[in-house]
C-alpha positions as CSV (number, residue, x, y, z in Angstrom):
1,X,0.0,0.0,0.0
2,X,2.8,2.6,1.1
3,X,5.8,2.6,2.3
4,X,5.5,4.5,6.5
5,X,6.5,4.0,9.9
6,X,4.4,2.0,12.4
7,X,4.6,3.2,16.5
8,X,4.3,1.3,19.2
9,X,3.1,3.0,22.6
10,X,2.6,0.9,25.4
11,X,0.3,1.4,28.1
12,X,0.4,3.2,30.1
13,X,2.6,5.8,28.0
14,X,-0.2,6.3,25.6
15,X,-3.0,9.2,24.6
16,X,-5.7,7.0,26.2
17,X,-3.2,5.3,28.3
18,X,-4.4,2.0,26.6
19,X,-1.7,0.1,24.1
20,X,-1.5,1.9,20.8
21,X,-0.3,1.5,17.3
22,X,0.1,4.7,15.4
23,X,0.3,4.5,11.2
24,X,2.7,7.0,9.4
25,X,1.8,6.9,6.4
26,X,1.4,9.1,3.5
27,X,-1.4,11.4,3.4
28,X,-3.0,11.5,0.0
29,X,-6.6,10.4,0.3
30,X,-6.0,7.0,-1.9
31,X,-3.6,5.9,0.1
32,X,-5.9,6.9,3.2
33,X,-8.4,4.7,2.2
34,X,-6.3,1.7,0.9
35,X,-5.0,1.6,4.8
36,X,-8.2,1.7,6.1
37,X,-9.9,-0.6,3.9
38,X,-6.9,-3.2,4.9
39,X,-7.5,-2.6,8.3
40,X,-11.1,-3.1,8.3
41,X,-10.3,-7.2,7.0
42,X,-8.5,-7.7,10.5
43,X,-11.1,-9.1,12.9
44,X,-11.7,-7.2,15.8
45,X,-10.8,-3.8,14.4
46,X,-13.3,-1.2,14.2
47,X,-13.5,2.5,12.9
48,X,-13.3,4.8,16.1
49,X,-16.6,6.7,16.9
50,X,-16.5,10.8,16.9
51,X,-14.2,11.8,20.1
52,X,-13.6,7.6,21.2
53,X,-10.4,8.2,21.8
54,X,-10.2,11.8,24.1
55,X,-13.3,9.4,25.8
56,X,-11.0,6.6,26.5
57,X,-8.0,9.1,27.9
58,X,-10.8,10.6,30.1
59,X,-12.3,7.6,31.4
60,X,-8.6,5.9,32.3
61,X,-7.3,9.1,33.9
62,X,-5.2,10.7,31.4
63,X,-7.6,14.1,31.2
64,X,-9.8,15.6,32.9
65,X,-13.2,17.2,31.6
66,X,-11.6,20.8,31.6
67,X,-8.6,19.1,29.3
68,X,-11.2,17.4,26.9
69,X,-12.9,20.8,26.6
70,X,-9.9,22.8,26.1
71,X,-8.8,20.1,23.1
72,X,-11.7,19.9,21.6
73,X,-11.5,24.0,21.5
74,X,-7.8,23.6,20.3
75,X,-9.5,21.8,17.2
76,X,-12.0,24.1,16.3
77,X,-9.6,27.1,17.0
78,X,-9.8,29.5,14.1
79,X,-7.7,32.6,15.5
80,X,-4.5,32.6,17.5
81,X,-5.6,33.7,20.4
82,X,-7.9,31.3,20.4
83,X,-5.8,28.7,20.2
84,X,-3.6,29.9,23.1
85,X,-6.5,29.8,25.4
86,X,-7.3,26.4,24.2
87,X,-3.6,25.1,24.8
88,X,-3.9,26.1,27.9
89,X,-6.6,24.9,29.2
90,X,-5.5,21.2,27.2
91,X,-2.1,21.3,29.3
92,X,-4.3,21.6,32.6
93,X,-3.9,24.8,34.0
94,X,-7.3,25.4,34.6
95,X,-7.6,22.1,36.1
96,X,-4.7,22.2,38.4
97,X,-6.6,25.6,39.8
98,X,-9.9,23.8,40.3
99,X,-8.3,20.7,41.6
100,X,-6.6,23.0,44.3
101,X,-9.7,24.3,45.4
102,X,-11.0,21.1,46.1
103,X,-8.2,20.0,47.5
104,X,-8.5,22.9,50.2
105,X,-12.4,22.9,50.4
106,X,-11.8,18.7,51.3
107,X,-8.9,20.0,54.0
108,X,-11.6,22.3,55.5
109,X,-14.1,19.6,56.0
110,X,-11.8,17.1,57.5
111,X,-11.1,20.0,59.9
112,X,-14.7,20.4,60.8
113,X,-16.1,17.2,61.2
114,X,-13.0,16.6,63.1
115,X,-13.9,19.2,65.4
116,X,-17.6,17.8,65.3
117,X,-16.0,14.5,66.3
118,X,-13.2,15.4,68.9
119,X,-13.9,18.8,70.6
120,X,-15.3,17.5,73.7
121,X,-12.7,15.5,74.2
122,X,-10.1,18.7,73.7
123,X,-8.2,16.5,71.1
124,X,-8.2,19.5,69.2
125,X,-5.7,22.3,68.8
126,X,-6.9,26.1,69.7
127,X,-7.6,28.4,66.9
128,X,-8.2,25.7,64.3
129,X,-11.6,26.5,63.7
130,X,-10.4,30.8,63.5
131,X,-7.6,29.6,60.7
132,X,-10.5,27.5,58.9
133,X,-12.6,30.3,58.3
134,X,-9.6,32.3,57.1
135,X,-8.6,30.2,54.9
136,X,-12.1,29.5,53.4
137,X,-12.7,33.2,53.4
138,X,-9.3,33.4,51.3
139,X,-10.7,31.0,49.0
140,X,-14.3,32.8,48.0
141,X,-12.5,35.8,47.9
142,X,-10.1,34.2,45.1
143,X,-13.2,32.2,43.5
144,X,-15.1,35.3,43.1
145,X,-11.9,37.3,41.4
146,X,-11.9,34.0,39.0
147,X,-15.8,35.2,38.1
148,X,-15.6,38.5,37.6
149,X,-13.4,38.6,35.0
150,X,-15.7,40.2,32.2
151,X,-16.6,36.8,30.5
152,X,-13.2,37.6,28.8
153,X,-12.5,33.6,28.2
154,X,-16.1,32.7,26.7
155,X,-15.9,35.6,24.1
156,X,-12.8,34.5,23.0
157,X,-14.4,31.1,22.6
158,X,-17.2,32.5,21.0
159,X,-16.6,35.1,19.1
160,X,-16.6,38.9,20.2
161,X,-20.0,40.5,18.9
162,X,-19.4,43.9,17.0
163,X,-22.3,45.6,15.9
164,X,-22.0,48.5,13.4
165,X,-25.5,50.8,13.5
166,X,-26.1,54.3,12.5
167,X,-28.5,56.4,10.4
168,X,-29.5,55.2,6.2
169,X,-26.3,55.4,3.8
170,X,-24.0,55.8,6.2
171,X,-21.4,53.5,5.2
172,X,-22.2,50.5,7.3
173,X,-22.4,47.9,4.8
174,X,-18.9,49.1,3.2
175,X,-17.6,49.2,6.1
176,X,-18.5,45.5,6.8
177,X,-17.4,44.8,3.2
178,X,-14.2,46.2,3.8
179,X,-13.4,44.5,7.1
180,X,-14.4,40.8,6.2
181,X,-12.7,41.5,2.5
182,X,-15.5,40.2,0.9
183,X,-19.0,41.6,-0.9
184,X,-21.5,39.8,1.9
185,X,-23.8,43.3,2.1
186,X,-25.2,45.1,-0.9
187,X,-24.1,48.5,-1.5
188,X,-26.1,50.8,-3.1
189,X,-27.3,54.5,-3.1
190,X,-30.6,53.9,-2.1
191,X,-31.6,54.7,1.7
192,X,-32.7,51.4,3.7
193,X,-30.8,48.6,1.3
194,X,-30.0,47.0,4.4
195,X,-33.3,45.0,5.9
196,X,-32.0,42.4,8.0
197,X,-28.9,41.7,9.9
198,X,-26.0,40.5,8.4
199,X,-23.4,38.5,10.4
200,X,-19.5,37.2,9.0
201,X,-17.0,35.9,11.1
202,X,-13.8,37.7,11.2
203,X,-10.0,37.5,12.1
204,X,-8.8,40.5,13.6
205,X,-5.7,40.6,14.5
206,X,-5.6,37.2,15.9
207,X,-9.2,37.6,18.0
208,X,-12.4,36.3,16.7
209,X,-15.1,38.6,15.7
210,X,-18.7,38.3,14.7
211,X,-19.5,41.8,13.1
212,X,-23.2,42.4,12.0
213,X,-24.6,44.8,9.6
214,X,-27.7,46.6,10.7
215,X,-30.5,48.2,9.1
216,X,-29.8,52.2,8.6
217,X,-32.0,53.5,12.1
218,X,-34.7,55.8,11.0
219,X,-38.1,56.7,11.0
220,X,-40.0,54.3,8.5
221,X,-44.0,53.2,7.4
222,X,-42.8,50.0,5.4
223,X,-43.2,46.8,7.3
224,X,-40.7,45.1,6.2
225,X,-38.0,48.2,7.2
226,X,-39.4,48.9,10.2
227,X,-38.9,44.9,11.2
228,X,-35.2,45.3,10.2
229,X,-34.8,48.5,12.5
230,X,-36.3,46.9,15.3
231,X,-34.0,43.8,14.9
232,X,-31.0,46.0,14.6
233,X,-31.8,47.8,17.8
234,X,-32.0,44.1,19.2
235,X,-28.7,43.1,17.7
236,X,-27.3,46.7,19.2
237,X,-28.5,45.9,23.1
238,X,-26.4,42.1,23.1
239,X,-23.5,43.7,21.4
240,X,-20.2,43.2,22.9
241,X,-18.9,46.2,21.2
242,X,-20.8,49.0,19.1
243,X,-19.2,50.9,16.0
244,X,-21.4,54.0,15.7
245,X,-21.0,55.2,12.2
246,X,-21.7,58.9,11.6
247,X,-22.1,60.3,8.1
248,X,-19.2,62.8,7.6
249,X,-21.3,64.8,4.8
250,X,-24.4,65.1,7.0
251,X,-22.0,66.3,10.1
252,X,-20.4,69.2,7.8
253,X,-23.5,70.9,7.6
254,X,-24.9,70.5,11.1
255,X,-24.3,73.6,13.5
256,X,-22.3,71.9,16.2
257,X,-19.0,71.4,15.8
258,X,-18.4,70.0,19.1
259,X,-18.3,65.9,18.0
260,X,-19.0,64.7,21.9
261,X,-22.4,66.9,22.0
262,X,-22.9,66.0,18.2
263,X,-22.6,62.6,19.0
264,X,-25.2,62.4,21.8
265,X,-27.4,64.1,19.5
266,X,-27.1,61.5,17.1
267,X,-27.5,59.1,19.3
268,X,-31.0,60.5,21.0
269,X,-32.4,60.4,16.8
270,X,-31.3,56.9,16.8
271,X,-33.8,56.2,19.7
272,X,-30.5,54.1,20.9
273,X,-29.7,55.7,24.0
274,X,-31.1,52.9,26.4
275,X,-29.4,50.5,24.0
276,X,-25.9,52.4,24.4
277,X,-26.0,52.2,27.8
278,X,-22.8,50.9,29.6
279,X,-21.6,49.6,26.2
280,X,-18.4,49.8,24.9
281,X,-18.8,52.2,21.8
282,X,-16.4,53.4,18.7
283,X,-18.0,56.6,17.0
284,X,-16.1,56.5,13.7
285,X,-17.2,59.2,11.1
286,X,-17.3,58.1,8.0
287,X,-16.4,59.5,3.9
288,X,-13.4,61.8,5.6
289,X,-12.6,62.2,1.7
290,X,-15.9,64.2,1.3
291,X,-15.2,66.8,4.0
292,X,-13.6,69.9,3.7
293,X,-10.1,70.7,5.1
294,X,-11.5,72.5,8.3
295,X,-13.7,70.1,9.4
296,X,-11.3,67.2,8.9
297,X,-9.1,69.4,11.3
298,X,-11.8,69.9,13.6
299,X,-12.2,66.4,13.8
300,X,-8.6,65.5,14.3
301,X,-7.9,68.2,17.1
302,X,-10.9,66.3,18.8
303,X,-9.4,63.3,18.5
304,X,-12.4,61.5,16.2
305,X,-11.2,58.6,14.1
306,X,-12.7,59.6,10.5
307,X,-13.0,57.3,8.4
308,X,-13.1,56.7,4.5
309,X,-14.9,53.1,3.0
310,X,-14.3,54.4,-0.4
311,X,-10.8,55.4,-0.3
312,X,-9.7,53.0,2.4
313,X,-8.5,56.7,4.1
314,X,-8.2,55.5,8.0
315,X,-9.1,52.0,8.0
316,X,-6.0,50.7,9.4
317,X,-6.3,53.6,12.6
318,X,-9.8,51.8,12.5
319,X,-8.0,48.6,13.2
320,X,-5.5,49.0,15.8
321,X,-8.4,51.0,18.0
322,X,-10.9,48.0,17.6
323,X,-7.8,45.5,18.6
324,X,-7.5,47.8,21.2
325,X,-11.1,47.1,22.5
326,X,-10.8,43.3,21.9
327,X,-7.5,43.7,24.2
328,X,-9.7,44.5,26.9
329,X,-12.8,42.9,26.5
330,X,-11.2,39.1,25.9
331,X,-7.5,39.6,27.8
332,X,-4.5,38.1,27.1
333,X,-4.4,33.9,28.0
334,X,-1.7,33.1,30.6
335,X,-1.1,30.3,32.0
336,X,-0.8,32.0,35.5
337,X,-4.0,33.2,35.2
338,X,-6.4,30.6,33.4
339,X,-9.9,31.5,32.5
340,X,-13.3,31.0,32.7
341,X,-13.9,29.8,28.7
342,X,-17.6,27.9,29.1
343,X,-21.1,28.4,30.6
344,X,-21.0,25.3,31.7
345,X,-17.7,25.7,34.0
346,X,-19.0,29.5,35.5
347,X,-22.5,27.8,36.7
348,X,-20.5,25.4,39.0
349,X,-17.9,28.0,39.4
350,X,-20.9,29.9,41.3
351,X,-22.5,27.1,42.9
352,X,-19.1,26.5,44.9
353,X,-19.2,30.2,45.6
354,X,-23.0,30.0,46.7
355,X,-22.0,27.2,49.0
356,X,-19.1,28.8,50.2
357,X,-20.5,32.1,51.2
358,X,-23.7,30.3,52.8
359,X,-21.6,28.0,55.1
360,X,-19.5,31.1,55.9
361,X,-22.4,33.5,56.4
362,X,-24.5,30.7,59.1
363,X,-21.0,29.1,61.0
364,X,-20.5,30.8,64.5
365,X,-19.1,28.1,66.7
366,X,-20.2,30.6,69.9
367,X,-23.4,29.9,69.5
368,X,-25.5,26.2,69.4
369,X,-25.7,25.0,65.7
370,X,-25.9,21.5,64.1
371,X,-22.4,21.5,62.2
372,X,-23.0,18.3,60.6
373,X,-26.0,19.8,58.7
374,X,-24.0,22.8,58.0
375,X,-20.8,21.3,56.7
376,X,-23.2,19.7,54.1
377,X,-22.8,23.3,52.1
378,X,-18.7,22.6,51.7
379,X,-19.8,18.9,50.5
380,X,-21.8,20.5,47.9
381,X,-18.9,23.0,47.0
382,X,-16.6,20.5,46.3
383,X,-19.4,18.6,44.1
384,X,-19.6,21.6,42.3
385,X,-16.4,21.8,41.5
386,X,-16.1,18.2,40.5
387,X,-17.9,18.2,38.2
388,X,-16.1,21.1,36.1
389,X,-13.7,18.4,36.0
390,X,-15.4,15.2,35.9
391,X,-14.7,13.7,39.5
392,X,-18.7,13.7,39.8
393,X,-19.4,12.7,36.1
394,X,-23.2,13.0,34.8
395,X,-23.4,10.9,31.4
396,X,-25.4,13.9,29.5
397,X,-22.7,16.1,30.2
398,X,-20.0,13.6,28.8
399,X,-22.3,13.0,25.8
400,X,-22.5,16.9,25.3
401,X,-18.5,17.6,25.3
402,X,-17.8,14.4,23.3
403,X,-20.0,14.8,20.4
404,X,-18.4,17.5,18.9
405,X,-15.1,15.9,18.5
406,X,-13.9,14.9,14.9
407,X,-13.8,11.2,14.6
408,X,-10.4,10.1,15.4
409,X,-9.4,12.0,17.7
């Protein structure tokens, strides 16, 4: 068939820590399938289900649930810095965090119930109930820094959602055509081309992006408009970041040549001021190369990026001050500070703190209390945790992470 190298691994030095053969071979897809198709004629060989073997490394011990997910990201990674936060989750870094947790939560407990167990007896030393509530108190405080961190890890799993809104014929679908490098929105001259929103994924500068077109925002009687206004309000209010796009010809000729108090103006005619609120927002004036010399200095003195779609005057400066905004609202992976990259992890992540907090809040060993009952709420902390990483394992969950793996892997 071909000429390749065959590899041994022995168990337990293997992926799934089960013995392995690996085939070398070369990778044109006739040669592929010639391999396979001998391979299927051995009795007792099979063709691997979609994610058997990550399965078969998490059920003998080689990962745990955090490094499945963080591979199975690492697969589907489509920008750079999505794949470092993916290799670092996969070498364990978020699970060596979670696993110390537990560790200390299951350190506290033993400390409890042996003061539960022992304390009448004064087996036990002085102050070791005053260092366990330090040390838990420690520990919530440090959970709780792990949650509010933005939902910086899941954007950069999911994609950061830029929205770019503004009045009719601004420039929004050019300016959409322009960053994705591709004709997905129709450009014409007509007011209200734009009906629906328009999504693309996008690279920028090594973070994903989904960027939507809107519907111009304006007054309208047509049914069909009107729907496409309301949806691009909708789009605007779950935006991670809003590029306002202000018509440069439209601004000339208005009487304020302050661009802050022009800008809230605009706004208020958009009816998007509730929708604005507390977002992170670009203004960006657009068709700079249709303004006159004075107002393009105006602009400048203010420190407003104008923009040209047409003449690609700007669009770089554009750039770098969007990067800028992903900088901050996905971070920069580390392995000394893993994050939060999944739904599923921050709901248990706040369970344990729930549990925490409530067992901290109700323990007072001054006053008469039944501590067994109450040292259930650390039980259920470290169950919380556990099953971030599979040490309590629920089979819908498993079914969940491992359906989206490739088949072979």
């Amino acid at each position: 068939i071909d000429t390749g190298l065959v590899l041994f691994f022995e168990s337990p030095k293997s992926f799934t820590g089960e013995d392995s053969a690996e085939f070398q071979v070369h990778g044109g897809n006739a040669v592929v399938s010639a391999v396979l198709s001998a391979l299927s004629k051995v009795p007792g060989l099979r063709p691997a289900e979609p994610g058997e073997f990550t399965k078969r490394a998490f059920f003998n011990g080689k990962l745990d649930l955090t490094e499945v997910e963080g591979l199975a990201d690492l697969i589907h990674a489509e920008t750079e810095f999505q794949r470092r936060q993916a290799v670092i989750q996969a070498d364990g870094h978020l699970s060596k965090l979670y696993k110390k947790w537990r560790t200390q939560l299951i350190k506290n407990i033993a400390h409890v119930e042996a003061w539960i167990d022992f304390s009448e007896d004064e087996n036990i030393e002085d102050g070791v109930l005053d260092a366990m509530r330090e040390d838990l108190v420690r520990l919530l405080e440090e959970i709780n820094k792990h949650l509010e961190d933005g939902r910086r890890g899941e954007r950069m799993r999911e994609g950061v959602k830029i929205v770019i809104a503004g009045d009719t014929n601004v420039g929004k679908s050019s300016l959409m055509n322009k960053l994705v490098q591709r004709d997905v929105s129709i450009v014409t001259a007509v007011e209200g081309t734009t009906r629906d929103v328009i999504e693309s994924v996008v690279d920028i500068n090594g973070y994903p992006v989904v960027i939507s077109d809107t519907a111009g925002i304006r007054q309208s009687s047509d049914v069909v408009e009107s729907e496409g206004i309301s949806r691009a309000k909708r789009c605007v209010t779950f935006a991670d970041l809003v590029v306002l796009l202000v018509d440069g010809e439209k601004l000339e000729k208005h009487s304020i040549k302050d661009f802050p108090e022009y800008q809230k103006l605009y706004i208020e005619q958009l009816g998007l001021a509730a929708e604005l609120m507390n977002k992170k927002v670009i203004a960006v004036v657009n068709k700079v190369d249709l303004m006159s010399k004075s107002c393009r200095e105006n602009l400048e003195a203010q420190n407003v990026l104008a923009i040209s779609c047409n003449s690609s005057t700007n669009i770089q400066n554009f750039l770098e001050e969007v990067t800028t905004c992903l900088k901050d609202l996905c971070g920069n992976p580390n392995c000394e500070s893993p994050v939060l990259s999944q739904a599923r992890h921050r709901f248990f992540v706040q369970d344990c703190s729930r549990h925490l907090r409530e067992f901290l809040e109700n323990f007072d060993p001054s006053r008469e209390q039944d501590f067994a009952i109450l040292v259930q709420h650390l039980r259920n902390a470290v169950r919380s945790i556990g099953r971030i990483t599979g040490e309590v394992r629920t089979d819908d969950v498993l079914d969940v992470i491992f359906k989206d793996f490739c088949i072979g892997k």
